[in-house]
N, C-alpha and C positions, 0 to 999 in steps of 0.2 A: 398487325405485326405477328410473325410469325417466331413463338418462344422456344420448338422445342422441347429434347425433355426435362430443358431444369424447370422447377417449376414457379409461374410467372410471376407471382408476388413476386420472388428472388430475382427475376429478370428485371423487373420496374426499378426493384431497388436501386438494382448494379448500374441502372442507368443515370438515374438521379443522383447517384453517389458518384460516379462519374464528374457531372454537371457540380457539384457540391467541389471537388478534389480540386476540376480544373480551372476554377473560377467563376462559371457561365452561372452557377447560383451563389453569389457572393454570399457572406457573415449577413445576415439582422437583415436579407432578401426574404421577400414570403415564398415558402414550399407552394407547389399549384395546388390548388385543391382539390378533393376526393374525386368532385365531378369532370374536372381539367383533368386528371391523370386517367381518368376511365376514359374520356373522350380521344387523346392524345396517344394512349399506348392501345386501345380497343380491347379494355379488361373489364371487367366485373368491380361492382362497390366492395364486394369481399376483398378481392384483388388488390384493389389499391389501397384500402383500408391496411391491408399486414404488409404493405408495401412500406407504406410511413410507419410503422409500427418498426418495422424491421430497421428504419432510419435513427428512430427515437430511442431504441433498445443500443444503436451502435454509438449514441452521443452527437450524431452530428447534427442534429435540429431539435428543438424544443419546441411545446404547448405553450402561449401564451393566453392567459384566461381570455374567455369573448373577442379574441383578435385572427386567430388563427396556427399555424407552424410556422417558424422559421426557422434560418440556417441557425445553427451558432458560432459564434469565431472560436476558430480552429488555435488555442496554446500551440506554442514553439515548443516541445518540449527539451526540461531543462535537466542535466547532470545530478543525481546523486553516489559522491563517489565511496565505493566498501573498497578498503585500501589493506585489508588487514585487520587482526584483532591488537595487533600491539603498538598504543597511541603514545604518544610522548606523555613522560613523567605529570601524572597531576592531573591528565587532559580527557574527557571521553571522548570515544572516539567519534562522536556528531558534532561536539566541541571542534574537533582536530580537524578534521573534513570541513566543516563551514570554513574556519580561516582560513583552510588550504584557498579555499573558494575566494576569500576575501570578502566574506559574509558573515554579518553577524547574526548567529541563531539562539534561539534560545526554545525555552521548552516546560513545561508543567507535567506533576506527578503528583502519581495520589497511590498510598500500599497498603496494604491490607492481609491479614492473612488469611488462608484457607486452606479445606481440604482438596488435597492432587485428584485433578480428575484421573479419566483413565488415561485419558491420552499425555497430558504432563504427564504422569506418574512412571509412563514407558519413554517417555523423552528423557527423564531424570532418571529412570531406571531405581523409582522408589515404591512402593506401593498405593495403590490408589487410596485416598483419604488422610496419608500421610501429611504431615504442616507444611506448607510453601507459602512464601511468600511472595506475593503477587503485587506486580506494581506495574500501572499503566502508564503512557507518556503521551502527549500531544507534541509534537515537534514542528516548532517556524522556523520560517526565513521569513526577514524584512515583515513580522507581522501576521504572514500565511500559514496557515496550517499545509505541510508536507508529509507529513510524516507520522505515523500509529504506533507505538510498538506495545507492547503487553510480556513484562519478563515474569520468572518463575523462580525462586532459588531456594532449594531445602533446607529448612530449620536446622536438618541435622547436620547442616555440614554450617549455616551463619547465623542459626541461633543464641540468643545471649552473649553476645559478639558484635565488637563494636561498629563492624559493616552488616549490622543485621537489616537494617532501613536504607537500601540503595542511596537515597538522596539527602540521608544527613548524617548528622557525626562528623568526625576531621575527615572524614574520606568521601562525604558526602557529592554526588556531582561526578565522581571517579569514574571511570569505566572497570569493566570488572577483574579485568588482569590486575591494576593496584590494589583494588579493594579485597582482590582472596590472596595477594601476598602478605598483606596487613595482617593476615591470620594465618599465616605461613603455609599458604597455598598456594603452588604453582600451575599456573594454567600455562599448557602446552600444546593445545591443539584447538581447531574450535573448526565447526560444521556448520554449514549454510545449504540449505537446499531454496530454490526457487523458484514459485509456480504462481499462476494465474487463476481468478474468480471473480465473479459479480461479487461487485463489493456487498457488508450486508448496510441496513437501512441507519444502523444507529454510527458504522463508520463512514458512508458517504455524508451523513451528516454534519461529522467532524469534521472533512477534508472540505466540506462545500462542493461535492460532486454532486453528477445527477443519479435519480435512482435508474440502476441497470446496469451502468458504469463499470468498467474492468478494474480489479486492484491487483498490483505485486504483490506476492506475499511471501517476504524471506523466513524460513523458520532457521531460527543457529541456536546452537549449541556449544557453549563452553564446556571442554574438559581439561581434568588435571591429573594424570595417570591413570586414563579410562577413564574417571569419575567424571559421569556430568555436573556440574557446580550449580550453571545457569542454562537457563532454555528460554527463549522466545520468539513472539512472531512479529517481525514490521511489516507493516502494510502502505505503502506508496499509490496513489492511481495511477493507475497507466496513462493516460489522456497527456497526461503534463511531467512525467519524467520519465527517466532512463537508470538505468543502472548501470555504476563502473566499476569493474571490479581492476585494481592496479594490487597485482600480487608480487610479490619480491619471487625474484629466481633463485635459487641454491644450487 
């Protein structure tokens, strides 16, 4: 077989992922093996070898100990929708998004305080080592882990303040538009940027991905007269959802 100048590993791939797309190598089929792909395409053990490598790094097949490669079944991916920062009265907005969905989610937190690194510290526009309060979240559906997020929010602006612990007090569970008017702070604006990486080892964990695997990762920012209040980052795999953004027109 004549590859060309892409180089042939990448061309084995292309073909087998091909074969994987169109169905010719169904879900839970065995990948050929090293010596079948060296035989069938006329490459090299190297060759095939970063061929399946290059399969295993894209998520579409998996090592099974003492068995071999095979496919993996391929998720539909499903909706997660960002509709805005201003969720109904009482409601966060992962709360408000699941029922839009007619799903029920829920979610677990854990906070802690600490010093700003540098990069919060320029997200909040505080200085590095300053107090933030840091609180992590696992977010389900039906059970599933979907969703990562990790917030930040300066001492100085919700310290000793009865939304100073995002997830209790009366306002406990809030999204953060109620919870900074509670302290007569108005958020008016709020930032999302969104980008793409190999997840790391301790969040594909969490999500039950594989290692190598692609993750969404939205960083937002709440502000309230320039002031950034709050800052963080959700992290979604790419494998199994999508993102929606439904913004209101003006």
């Amino acid at each position: 077989m004549t590859f060309g100048e892409q180089p042939a590993y990448l061309r084995v791939a292309s073909d087998l992922r091909e074969k994987i797309v169109n169905g010719a190598l169904p879900p839970h089929t065995r990948l050929p093996s090293q010596a079948r792909i060296r035989e069938e395409y006329g490459v090299s053990d190297t060759v095939a070898l970063e061929a399946r490598k290059v399969l295993m790094a894209e998520g579409l097949v998996e090592g099974r100990s003492g068995s071999g490669t095979y496919v993996r079944e391929r998720p539909v991916p499903r909706m997660i929708a960002r509709s805005g920062y201003r969720p109904e009265k009482g409601a966060s907005p992962f709360r408000q998004e699941q029922t839009a969905d007619g799903v029920r989610g829920t979610w677990e937190s854990r906070s802690e305080q600490e010093g700003a690194s540098a990069e919060v510290a320029e997200r909040l526009g505080i200085e590095p080592g300053d107090r933030v309060m840091r609180t992590h979240y696992v977010f389900r559906e039906a059970g599933e882990p979907i969703m990562l997020s990790t917030s930040w929010e300066p001492l100085s602006v919700t310290g000793r303040t009865p939304v100073m612990l995002p997830e209790e007090g009366p306002l406990g569970g809030c999204g953060v538009v109620d919870r900074m008017a509670a302290i007569d702070i108005v958020v008016d604006n709020v930032v999302e940027e969104v980008g793409a990486r190999p997840g790391l080892a301790e969040e594909l964990l969490a999500l039950g991905g594989v290692p190598g695997h692609v993750v969404i990762v939205i960083g937002r920012t709440y502000y309230a007269s320039g002031r950034a209040v709050e800052t963080a980052d959700v992290v979604v795999p790419a494998d199994r959802y999508r993102i929606a953004y439904h913004l209101p027109v003006r």
